[in-house]
Every structure is written in C-alpha cells, then in structure tokens.
C-alpha positions as CSV (number, residue, x, y, z in Angstrom):
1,X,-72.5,134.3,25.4
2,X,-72.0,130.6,24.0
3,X,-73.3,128.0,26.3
4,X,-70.2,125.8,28.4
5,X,-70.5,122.2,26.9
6,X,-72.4,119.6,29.5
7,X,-70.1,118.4,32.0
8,X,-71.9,114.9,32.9
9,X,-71.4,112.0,30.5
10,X,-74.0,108.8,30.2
11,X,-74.5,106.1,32.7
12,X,-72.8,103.7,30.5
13,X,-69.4,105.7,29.9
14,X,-68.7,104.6,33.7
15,X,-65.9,102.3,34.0
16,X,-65.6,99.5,36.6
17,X,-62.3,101.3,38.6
18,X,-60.9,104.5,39.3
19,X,-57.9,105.7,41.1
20,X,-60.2,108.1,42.9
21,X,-64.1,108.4,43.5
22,X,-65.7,111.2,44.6
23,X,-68.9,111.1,45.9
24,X,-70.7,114.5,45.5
25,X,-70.2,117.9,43.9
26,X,-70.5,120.5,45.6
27,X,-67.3,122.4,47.3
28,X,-65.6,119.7,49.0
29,X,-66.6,117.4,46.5
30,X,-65.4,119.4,43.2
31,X,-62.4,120.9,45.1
32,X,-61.5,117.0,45.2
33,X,-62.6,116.3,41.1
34,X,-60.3,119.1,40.0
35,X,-56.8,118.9,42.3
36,X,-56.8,115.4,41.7
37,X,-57.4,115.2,37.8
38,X,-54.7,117.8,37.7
39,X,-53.0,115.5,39.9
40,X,-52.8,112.8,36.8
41,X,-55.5,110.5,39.0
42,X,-58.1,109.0,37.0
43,X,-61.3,110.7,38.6
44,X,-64.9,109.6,38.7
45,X,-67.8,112.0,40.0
46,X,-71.0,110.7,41.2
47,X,-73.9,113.2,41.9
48,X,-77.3,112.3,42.8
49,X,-78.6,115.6,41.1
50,X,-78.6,116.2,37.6
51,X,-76.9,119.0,35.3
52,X,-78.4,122.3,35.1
53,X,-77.2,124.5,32.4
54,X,-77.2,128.3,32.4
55,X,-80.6,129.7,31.5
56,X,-82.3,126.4,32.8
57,X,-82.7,127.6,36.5
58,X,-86.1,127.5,37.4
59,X,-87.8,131.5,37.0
60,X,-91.6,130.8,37.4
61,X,-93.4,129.3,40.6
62,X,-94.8,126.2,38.2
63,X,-91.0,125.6,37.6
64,X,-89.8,126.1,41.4
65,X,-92.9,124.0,42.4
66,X,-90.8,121.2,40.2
67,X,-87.6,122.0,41.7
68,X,-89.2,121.1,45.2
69,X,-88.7,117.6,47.0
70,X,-89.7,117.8,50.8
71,X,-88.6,114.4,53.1
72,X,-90.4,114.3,56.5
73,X,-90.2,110.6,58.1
74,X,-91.3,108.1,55.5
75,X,-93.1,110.7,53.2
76,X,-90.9,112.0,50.5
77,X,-92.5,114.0,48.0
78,X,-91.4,115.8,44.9
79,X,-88.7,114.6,42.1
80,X,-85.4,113.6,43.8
81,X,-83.1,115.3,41.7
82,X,-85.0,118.8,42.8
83,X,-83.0,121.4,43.6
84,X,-84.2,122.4,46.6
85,X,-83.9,119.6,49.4
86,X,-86.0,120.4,52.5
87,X,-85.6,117.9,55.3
88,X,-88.5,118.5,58.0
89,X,-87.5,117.2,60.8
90,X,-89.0,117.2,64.3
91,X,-86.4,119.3,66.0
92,X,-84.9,121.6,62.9
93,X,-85.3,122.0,59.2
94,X,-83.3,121.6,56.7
95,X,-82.7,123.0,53.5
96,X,-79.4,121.8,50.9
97,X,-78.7,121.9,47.4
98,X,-79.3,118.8,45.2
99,X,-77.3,119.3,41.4
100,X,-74.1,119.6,39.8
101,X,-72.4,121.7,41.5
102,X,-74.4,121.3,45.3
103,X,-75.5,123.8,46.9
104,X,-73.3,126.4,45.2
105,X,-75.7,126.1,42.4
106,X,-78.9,127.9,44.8
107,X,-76.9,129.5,47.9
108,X,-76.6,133.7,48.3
109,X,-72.1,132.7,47.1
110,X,-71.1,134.9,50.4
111,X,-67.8,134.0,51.0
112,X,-66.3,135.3,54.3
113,X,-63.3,133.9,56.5
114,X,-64.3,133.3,60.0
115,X,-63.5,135.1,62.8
116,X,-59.6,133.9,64.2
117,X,-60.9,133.0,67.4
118,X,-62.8,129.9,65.5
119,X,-59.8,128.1,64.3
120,X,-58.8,129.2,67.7
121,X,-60.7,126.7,69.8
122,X,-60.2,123.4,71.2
123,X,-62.4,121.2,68.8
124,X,-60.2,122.1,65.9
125,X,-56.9,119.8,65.8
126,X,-53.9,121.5,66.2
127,X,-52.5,120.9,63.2
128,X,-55.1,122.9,61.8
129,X,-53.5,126.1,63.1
130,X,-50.0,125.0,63.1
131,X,-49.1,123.4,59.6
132,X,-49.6,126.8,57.7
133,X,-52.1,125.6,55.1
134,X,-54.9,126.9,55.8
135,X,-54.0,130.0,54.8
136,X,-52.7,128.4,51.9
137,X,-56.1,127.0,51.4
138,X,-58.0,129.7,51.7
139,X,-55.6,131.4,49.4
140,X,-56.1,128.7,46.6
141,X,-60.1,128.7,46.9
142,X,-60.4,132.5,46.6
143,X,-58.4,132.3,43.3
144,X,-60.8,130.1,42.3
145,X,-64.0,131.8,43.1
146,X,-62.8,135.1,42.9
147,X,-65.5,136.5,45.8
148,X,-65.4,140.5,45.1
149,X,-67.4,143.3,46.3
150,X,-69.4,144.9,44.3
151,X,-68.6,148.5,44.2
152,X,-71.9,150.0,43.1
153,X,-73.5,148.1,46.2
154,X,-73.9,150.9,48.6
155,X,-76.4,152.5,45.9
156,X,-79.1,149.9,45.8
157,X,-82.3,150.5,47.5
158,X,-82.0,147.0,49.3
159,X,-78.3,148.4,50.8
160,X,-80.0,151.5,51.8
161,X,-82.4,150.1,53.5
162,X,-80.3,147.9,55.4
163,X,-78.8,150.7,56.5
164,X,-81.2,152.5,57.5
165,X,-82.2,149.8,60.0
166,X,-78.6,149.9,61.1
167,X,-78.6,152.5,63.1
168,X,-79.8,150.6,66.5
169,X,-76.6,148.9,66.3
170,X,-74.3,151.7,66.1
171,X,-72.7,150.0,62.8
172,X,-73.1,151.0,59.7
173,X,-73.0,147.5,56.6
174,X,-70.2,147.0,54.5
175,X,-70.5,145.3,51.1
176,X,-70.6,141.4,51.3
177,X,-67.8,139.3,49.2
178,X,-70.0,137.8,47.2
179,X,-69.0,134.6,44.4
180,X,-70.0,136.5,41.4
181,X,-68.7,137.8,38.1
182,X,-69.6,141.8,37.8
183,X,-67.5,141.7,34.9
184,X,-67.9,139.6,31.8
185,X,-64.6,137.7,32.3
186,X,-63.3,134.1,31.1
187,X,-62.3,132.3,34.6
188,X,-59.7,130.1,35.6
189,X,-61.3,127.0,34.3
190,X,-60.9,128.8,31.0
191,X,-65.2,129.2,31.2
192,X,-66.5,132.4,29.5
193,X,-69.1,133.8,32.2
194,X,-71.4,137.0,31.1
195,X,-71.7,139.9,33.6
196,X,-74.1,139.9,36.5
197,X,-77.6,141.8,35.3
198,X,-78.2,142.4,39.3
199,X,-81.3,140.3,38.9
200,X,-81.5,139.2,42.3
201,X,-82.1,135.4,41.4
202,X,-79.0,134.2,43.0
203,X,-81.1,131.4,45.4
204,X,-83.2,130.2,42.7
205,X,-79.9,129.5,40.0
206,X,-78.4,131.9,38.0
207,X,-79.6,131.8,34.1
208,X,-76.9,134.7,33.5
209,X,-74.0,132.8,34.2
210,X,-72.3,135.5,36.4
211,X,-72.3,133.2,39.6
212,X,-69.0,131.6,40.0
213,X,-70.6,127.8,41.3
214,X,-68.5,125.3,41.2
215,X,-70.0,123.7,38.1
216,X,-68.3,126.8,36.2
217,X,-65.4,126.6,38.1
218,X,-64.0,123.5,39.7
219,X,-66.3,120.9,37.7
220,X,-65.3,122.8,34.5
221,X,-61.4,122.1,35.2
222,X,-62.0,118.8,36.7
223,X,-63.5,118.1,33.4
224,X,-61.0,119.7,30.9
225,X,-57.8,117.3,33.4
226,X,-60.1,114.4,32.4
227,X,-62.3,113.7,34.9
228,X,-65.7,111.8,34.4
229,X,-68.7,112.7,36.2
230,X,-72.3,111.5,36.3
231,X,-75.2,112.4,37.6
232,X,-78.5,110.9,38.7
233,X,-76.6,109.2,40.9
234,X,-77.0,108.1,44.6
235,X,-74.2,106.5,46.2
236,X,-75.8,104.2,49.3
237,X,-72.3,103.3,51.0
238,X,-69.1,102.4,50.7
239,X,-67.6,98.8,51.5
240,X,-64.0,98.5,51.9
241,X,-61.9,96.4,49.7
242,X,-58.3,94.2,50.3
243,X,-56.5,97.3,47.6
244,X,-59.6,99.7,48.1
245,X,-63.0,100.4,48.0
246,X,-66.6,99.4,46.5
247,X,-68.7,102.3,46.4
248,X,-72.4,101.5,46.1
249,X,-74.8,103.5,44.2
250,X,-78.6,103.4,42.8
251,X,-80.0,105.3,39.7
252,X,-82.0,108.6,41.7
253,X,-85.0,108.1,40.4
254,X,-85.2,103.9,40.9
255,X,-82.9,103.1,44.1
256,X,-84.0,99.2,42.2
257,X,-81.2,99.8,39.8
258,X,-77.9,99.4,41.6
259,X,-74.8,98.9,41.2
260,X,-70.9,100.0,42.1
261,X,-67.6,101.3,41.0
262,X,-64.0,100.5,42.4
263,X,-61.7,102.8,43.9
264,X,-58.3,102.8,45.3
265,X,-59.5,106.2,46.8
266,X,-62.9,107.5,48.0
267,X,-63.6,110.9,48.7
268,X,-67.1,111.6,50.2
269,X,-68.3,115.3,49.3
270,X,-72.1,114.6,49.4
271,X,-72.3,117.2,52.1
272,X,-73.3,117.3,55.8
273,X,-76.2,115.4,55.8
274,X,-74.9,113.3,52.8
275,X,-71.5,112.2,54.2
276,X,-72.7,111.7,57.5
277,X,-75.6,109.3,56.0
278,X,-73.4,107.4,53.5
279,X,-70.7,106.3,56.7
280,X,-73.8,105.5,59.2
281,X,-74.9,103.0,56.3
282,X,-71.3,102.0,56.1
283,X,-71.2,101.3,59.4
284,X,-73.9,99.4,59.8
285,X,-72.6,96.8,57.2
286,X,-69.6,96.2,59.2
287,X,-67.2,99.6,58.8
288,X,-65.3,100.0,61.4
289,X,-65.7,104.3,62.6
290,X,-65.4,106.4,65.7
291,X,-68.6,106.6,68.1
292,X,-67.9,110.8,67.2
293,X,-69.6,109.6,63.5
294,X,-73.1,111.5,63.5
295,X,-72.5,113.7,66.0
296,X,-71.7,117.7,66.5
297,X,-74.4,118.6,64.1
298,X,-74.7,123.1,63.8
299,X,-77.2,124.9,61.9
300,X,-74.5,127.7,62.0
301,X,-76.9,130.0,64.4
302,X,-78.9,130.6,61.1
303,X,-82.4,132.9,60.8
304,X,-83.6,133.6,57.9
305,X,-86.3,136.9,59.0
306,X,-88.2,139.8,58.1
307,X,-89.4,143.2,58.3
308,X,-92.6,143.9,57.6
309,X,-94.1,147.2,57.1
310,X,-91.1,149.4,56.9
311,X,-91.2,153.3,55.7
312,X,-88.4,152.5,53.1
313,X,-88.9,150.8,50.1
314,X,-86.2,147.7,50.1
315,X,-86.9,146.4,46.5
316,X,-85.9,143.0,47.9
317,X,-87.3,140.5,45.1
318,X,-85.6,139.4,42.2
319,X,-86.5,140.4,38.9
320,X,-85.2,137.8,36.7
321,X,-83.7,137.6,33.6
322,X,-84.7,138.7,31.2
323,X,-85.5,141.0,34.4
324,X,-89.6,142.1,34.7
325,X,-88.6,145.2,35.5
326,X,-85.2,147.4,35.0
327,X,-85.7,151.1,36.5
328,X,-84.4,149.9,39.9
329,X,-81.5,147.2,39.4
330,X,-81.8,144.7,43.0
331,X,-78.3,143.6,42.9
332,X,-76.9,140.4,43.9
333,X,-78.4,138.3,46.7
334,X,-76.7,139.3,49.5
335,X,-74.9,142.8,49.2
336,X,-74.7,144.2,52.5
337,X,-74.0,142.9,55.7
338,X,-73.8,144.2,59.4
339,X,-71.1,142.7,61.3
340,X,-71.6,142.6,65.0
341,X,-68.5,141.1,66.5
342,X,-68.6,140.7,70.6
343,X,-64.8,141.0,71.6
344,X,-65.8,139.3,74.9
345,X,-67.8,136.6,73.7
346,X,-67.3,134.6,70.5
347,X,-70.5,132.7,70.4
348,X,-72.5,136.1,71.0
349,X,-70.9,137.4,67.4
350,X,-73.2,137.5,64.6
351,X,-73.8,138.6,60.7
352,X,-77.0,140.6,59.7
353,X,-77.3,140.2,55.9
354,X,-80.0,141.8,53.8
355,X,-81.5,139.4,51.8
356,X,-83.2,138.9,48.2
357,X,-86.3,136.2,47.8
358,X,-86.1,135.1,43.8
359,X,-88.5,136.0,41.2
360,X,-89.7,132.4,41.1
361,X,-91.2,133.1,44.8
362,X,-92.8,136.6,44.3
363,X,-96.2,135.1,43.5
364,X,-96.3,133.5,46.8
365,X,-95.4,136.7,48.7
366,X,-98.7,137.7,49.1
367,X,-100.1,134.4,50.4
368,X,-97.2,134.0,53.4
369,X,-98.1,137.6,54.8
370,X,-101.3,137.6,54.2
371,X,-101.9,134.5,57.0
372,X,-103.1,136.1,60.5
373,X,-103.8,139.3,59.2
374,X,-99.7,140.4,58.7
375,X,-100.3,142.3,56.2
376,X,-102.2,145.7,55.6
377,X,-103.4,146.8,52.3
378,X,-103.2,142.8,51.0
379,X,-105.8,143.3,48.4
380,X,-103.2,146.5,47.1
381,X,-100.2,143.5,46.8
382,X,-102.8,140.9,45.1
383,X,-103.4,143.2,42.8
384,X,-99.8,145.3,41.7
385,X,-97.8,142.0,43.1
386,X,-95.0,142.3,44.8
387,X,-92.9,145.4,42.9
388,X,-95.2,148.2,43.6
389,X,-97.5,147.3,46.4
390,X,-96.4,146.9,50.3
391,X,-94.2,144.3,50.0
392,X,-92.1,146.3,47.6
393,X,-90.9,147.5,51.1
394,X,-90.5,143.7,53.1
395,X,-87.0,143.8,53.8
396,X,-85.1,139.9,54.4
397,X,-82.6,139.3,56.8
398,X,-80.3,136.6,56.2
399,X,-78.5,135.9,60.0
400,X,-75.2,133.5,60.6
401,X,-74.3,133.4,64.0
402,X,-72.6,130.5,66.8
403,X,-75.2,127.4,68.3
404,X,-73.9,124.4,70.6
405,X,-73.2,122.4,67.8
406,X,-75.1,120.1,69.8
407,X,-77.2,117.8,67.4
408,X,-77.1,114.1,66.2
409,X,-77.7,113.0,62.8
410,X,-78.8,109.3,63.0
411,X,-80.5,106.6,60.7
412,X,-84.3,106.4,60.8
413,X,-85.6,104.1,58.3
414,X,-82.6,104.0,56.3
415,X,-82.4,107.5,55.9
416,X,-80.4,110.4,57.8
417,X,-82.4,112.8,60.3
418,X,-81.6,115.5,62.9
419,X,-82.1,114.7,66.8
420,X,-82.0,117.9,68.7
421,X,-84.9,117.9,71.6
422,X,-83.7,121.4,72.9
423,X,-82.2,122.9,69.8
424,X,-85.0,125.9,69.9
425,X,-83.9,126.8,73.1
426,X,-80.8,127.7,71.7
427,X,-79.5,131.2,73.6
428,X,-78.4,131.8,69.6
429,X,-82.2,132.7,68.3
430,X,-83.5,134.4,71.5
431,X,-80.5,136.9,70.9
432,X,-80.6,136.8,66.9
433,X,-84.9,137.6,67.7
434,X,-83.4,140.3,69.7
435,X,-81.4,142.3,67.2
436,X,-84.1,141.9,64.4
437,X,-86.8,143.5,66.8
438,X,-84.3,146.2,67.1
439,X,-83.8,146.2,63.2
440,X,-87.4,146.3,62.2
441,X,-88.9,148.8,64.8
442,X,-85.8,151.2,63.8
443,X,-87.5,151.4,59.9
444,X,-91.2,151.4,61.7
445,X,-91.7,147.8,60.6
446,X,-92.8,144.7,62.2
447,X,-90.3,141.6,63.0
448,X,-91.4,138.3,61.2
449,X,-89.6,135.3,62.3
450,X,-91.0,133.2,59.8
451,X,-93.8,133.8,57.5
452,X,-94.5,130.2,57.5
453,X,-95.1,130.1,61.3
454,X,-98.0,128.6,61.5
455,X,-97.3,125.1,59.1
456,X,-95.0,122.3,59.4
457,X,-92.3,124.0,57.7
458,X,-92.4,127.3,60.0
459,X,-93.0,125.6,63.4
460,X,-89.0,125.2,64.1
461,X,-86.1,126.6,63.5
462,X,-84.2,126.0,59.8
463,X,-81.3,126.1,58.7
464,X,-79.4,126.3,55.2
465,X,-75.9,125.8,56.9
466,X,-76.1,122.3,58.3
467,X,-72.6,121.3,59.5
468,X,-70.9,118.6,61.3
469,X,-71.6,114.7,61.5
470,X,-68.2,114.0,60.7
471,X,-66.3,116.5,63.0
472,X,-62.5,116.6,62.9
473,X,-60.6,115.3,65.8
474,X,-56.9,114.6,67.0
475,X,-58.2,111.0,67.4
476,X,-61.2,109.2,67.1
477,X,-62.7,109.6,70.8
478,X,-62.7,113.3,69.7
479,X,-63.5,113.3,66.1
480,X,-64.7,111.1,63.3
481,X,-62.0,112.6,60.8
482,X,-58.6,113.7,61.0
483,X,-57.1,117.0,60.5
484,X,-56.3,115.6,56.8
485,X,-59.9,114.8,56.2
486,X,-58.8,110.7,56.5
487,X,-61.5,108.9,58.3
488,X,-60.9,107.3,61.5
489,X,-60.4,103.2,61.5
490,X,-62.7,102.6,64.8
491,X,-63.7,104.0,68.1
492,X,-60.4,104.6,69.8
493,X,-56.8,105.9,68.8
494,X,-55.3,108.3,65.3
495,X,-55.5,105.2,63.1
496,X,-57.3,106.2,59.8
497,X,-58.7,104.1,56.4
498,X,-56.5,104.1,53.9
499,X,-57.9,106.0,51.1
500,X,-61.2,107.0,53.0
501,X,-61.9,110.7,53.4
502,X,-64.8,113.6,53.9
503,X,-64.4,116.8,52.4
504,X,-67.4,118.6,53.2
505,X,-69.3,120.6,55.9
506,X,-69.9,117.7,57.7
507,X,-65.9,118.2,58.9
508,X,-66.9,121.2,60.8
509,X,-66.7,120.3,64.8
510,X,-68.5,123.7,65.5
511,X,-70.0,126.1,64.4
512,X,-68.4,129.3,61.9
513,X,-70.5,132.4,62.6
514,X,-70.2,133.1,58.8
515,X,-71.4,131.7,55.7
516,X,-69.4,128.4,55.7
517,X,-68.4,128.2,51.6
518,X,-65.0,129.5,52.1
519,X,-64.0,127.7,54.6
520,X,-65.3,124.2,53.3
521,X,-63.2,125.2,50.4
522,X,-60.5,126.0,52.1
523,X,-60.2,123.1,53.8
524,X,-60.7,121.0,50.9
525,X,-57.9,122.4,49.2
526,X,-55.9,122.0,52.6
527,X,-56.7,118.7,52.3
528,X,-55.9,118.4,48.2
529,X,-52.0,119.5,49.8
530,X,-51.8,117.0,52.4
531,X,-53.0,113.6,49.8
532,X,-50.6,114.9,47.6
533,X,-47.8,114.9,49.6
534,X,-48.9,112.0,51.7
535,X,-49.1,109.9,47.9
536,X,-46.0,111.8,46.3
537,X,-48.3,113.3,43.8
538,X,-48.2,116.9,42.4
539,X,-50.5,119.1,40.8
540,X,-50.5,122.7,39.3
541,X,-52.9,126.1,40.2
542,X,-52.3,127.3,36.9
543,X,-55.5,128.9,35.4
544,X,-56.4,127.0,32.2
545,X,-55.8,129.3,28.8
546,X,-58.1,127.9,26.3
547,X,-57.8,129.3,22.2
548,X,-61.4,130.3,22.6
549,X,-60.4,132.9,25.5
550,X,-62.0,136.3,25.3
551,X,-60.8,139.2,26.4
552,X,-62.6,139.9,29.9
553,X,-64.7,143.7,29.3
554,X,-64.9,146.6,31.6
C-alpha cells in the first residue's frame, strides 16, 4: 500500500502568527488541528515528538531500547523525542506517548464509553450532561476512528484463554472495540490503510498501517484543510498578549534554541502531564489560574498484571510484521475484555482486558520472570524464546478501574511530577490484586503484579492513563477549566482567558473506569461545537474523497 506523504513541515516553514496554535497531537490536540482547519482558521501544530511513518515503528529490542527516555528527578536519560515516556516518580509511574499523533501512536486503541453514572457525578459541570453534546461528541469521534469489533476475536488462543480464567467471575468476555482497520479501507481523512495482519504489535506502533491513530486520521485531514504542523518541538509556556498569545517553545533536542509563535487562540493538547506542566510554568511568570490548576491527578485504577504458569497456552506476544511466526494469528492488542460492573458501587466497577506484550519486548521476557526464581523450566524459554517455551502460556491482564483522583502534579526543578504519599493504599489495587488472584489460580497459574517488582520501575504502582491537572469545574474554586475547555482567569469566579483552552486528559475531574481515548475525543469534539458557535464559525464532518480513493476490500 503506498506510504501517506509526511505530515510535519521544516522548522523554518513556521510563520510568526496564527489564528490558532495547538500545542500537542494527540486526541485533544489533533481533534483541535482538524475542526478548526476545516473551520477556515489558519492552524499551527507543535509536537515535541517527531513523525513516525508506517513501517518505522520500532520491531527489535535494539530499536525499543532507542525508543526509550526514562525522567526520574534530575536524571533524564534516553533521546527526548522516544516514544515511550516513563516518568518514575516517588509515589506512581508514568508511562505516555511522545510523537505525532501522542499516545495514540503506542496505546492498545480500546475505545469504550464510560459507565452513565460517570458523567453522572458532581465533579462534572452540569452543562456537561445537559447541553446534548456529548453525545454529539462521542458521535463525531467514533466516525472518525471507526472502533469495531473484531468478529473473528472469540477464536484466538489469547481470547480463549481469557476465558477460560473467566469463570471465577461468573462472566464470560466480550470482544473489545478496538481503533483498528480489519479491512483494507480508505478512511475519512481520505488515507488508504492496509488490513490488520493480527500481529499483536499494537503498543510498540503499528508498521501495517491498520491502526486508526490520529496521525492517519485527524492529523491527515488537519493537513489536507491546511494546517501546519511541526515537530521536534517543546512548547515551555504560554504568555498572554493585549490581542492574544505568545507561545514559547525550544527545539527537543537543545531547550538552548528558543523561540515563539503568536496566536489569537491557543489550544493546549500536550496531554495530562503536558498541559498541566505548560500552565504551572505559565503561572509562575505571572498567569493568572485557579488554585484547582495541578490538582485531581487519576491513574484511572490502572494494573497492568500477569499469570504465570497457566495450563492454557495464551499466545500473548506479538509477532510482528512481517510476523515470525503465522500458524497461530495473536490478534490485536486487546481483544477481549471482562466487564465487571458493581450496580451498588461505581468506584468498585472494573475492566479485565487480556493483553498482548510487542514483539520488540519478547527477548526480555525471559529475563523479567526469571528474577526470584518465577519461572520454571527458564533454561527451556532461553532456549525456544518466548513462542514455544513456558511463556507461550504467560497470560497479560490489562485492568481500568476507579481511584480517588487524589494526586497533585507540581513543578520540581522546572519540570512536572506526581505527589501522591498514599496513592498505593488505594482500596482500587487491593481489590484489582483480588480479582487477578482469582483469575490466575482459576487457569492453575500464578498472579504477578509486576515482573519488575523488585527495581525502581516495579516498586509502585503505574499507570498509562494519567488524567486530571486541569479538572473541569463550574467555576474556578472547583475546576481549572470550564465545561467548554476555556481556562479559568484566576482563583475565584466563571471568568475564563479569552482564547485559552485544554483539550486533553488532563480535563478529566475523576477518574473513567475505561480506557479514556473516547472520551478525551469526545470531549474535544464537544468542545470543537462550542468555539464555533462561541466565534460564529462553521465547519463540516464530511469525509474527505480524494481521486486516489480505492475501493475498501472484503
């Protein structure tokens, strides 16, 4: 299938003012970069990530190893445009996407609606669930990444297995919606994407092109309405302006080059930790925000868990493409879930997913359940690796549940980190450890919390969800944005920036219980509505038809 054209132009192609700047790409950010272009607003995209094409995701460990940047305190190692963005902190870890396209680019692409009795609660404003568009919203963003279920799902090994450890639970899975193209199809950014192989590399980037990211989707039609986007970027903060704003930025890989780009409209999409950090450094050169700003961090009740020693096999790693081997196809990431719902309890609801590590991490298997003696028979998965040997039967558990929402994200030495003393004593992970106990024994294997328990990385809880920092509110004693994304003008009362908003995760002002891409998109394109009819604007949904459109096969 021919290769989409690059999306990102050259440094120098950046003029001095926009109508609209959005900072990040990811799903608040692109939702932003491809409403507005249609919009007829000149739109510039900066990313601190660079552009991955298709079949440039990395597929051996030496390329993950270079995907890699860890932060912990001062000591940042690794390339800052890596992928993979681990922040250790002291309390909780966290892992988030760093490219074109955010975290869409390396997440499992589950897109599920949360429970009602979310949108239900208190720290939600009410306009939220009284306006009518969020279903409008959520409408808009499943058009565009088309989440479908695969129907062959309930025949792979790794489905079977989850459901064979399903049965303590009284529940059998269902298949997971899942943001990827079965079917070679051309898709509403008039991109042609091949079918999914059922690799199982959907966490380490998809070098098929079958996972509908937004740098295939969104990006793509921000790009064909005329927005310009850049990458390599890292946007510092934003200072406001008498008819708009300065947004300050370095080059990723020297923060000594700086320099800035003018805006009658900013819209920060750099994600949870990336929004959050970008207004704290606003605020501390003279931005006037609510005291909410930083606070409410979630890790969305995630675990990500194993079972070790199982009779099944689970044929839980991906094979890659082109795949290592074919007789038994893996499937996408995720393609099962067990839903637990507790009518009585919200916050006691959870989502067991079966998971799939990426061929990229295979050789490293071994090594993780090796330490303290987890694993018999290790010589046997040395030598036939991880396809044959035991761990052809290690099953992953991906789990989104309900925490406190209770963290702080703050500035330590000019960079954002996590402040949660209690956060492992979350009631969330003693009754998540519960369930996968349950889980494991029921297939005769062994629960493993985290491989890595006994380094710096496995010592506290993770998570790959990170919401909240920039909570929504009805004013500004209760949130740090409003229900339209605008941020709030100071510590009291609605009043918001003109032209200032988030559109992100960081939004969130608790936690989802689900994977939270569909509703960040949702929102976003909530959002899109309100700025247009707040600025008289209008903008079509129309898919794009291009002359080079091929006829999507069965």
């Amino acid at each position: 299938m021919q290769q989409p054209e690059m999306l990102s132009l050259a440094r120098a192609a950046m003029r001095p003012a926009y109508d609209v700047v959005v900072v990040g790409s990811g799903y608040g950010g692109g939702i932003a970069a491809s409403r507005l272009s249609r919009a007829g607003q000149r739109v510039c995209v900066l990313e601190r990530g660079r552009e991955v094409p298709v079949g440039a995701f990395p597929s051996r460990m030496p390329e993950l190893r270079r995907e890699l940047q860890v932060h912990s305190g001062k000591k940042r190692s690794g390339p800052g445009t890596g992928l993979y963005d681990v922040r250790l902190g002291s309390d909780i870890n966290v892992v988030v996407g760093c490219g074109l396209g955010g975290g869409s680019l390396i997440n499992a692409g589950v897109a599920l609606r949360p429970d009602a009795r979310v949108f239900a609660h208190a720290a939600w404003p009410d306009a939220i669930r009284t306006d009518g568009l969020l279903d409008l919203g959520f409408e808009r963003a499943a058009a565009m990444l088309r989440p479908t279920r695969h129907a062959d799902a309930p025949a792979l090994t790794k489905y079977r297995a989850l459901e064979a450890a399903s049965g303590v639970f009284g529940k059998a899975p269902v298949t997971a919606p899942v943001t990827v193209s079965f079917d070679a199809v051309v898709n509403p950014a008039g991109i042609a994407q091949a079918a999914c192989t059922l690799c199982g590399d959907c966490c380490s980037g998809c070098n098929v092109g079958a996972k509908n990211s937004i740098a295939v989707t969104y990006l793509a039609d921000a790009k064909r309405h005329g927005a310009e986007i850049f990458t390599e970027l890292a946007v510092s903060h934003v200072e406001r302006l008498s008819g708009g704003w300065r947004v300050h930025f370095a080059a990723t890989a020297d923060a000594s080059e700086t320099a800035s780009v003018d805006a009658k409209t900013v819209f920060l999409g750099a994600g949870t930790l990336g929004s959050t950090e970008i207004l704290l450094r606003s605020r501390e050169r003279g931005l006037k925000a609510s005291d909410r700003l930083g606070h409410g961090f979630s890790a969305n009740g995630d675990i990500i868990a194993f079972a070790l020693g199982g009779r099944n096999r689970a044929n839980a790693v991906g094979v890659g493409e082109p795949p290592k081997f074919t007789d038994d196809p893996v499937g996408a990431c995720v393609a099962g879930q067990i839903e637990l719902p507790d009518a009585d309890d919200l916050n006691a609801s959870m989502i067991i997913q079966e998971g799939t590590m990426p061929s990229s991490v295979a050789p490293l298997l071994p090594v993780f359940f090796i330490a303290g003696g987890r694993l018999l028979g290790a010589a046997q998965s040395l030598i036939k690796g991880v396809y044959k040997g035991p761990l052809a039967h290690l099953q992953s558990f991906f789990v989104v549940s309900h925490d406190e929402a209770l963290g702080r994200l703050v500035l330590r030495d000019d960079a954002v980190a996590v402040d949660w003393p209690d956060v492992a004593r979350q009631e969330v992970y003693a009754r998540v450890d519960d369930a996968l106990t349950r889980a494991a024994e029921a297939v005769g294997g062994r629960y493993i919390k985290n491989p890595l328990a006994a380094t710096n990385m496995g010592a506290r809880p993770a998570t790959a969800h990170p919401l909240g920092g920039c909570g929504m509110g009805e004013t500004a004693e209760t949130g740090t944005v409003d229900h339209k994304c605008q941020v709030f003008a100071g510590p009291t009362g609605a009043e918001t920036h003109a032209g200032l908003y988030v559109c992100d995760g960081s939004v969130m002002p608790r936690s989802l219980g689900c994977n939270p891409l569909l509703t960040i998109s949702a929102l976003a394109e909530r959002a899109m509505v309100h700025f247009a009819r707040d600025h008289h604007l209008g903008f079509d949904t129309e898919p794009i038809r291009t002359d080079a459109e091929l006829e999507p096969t069965a």
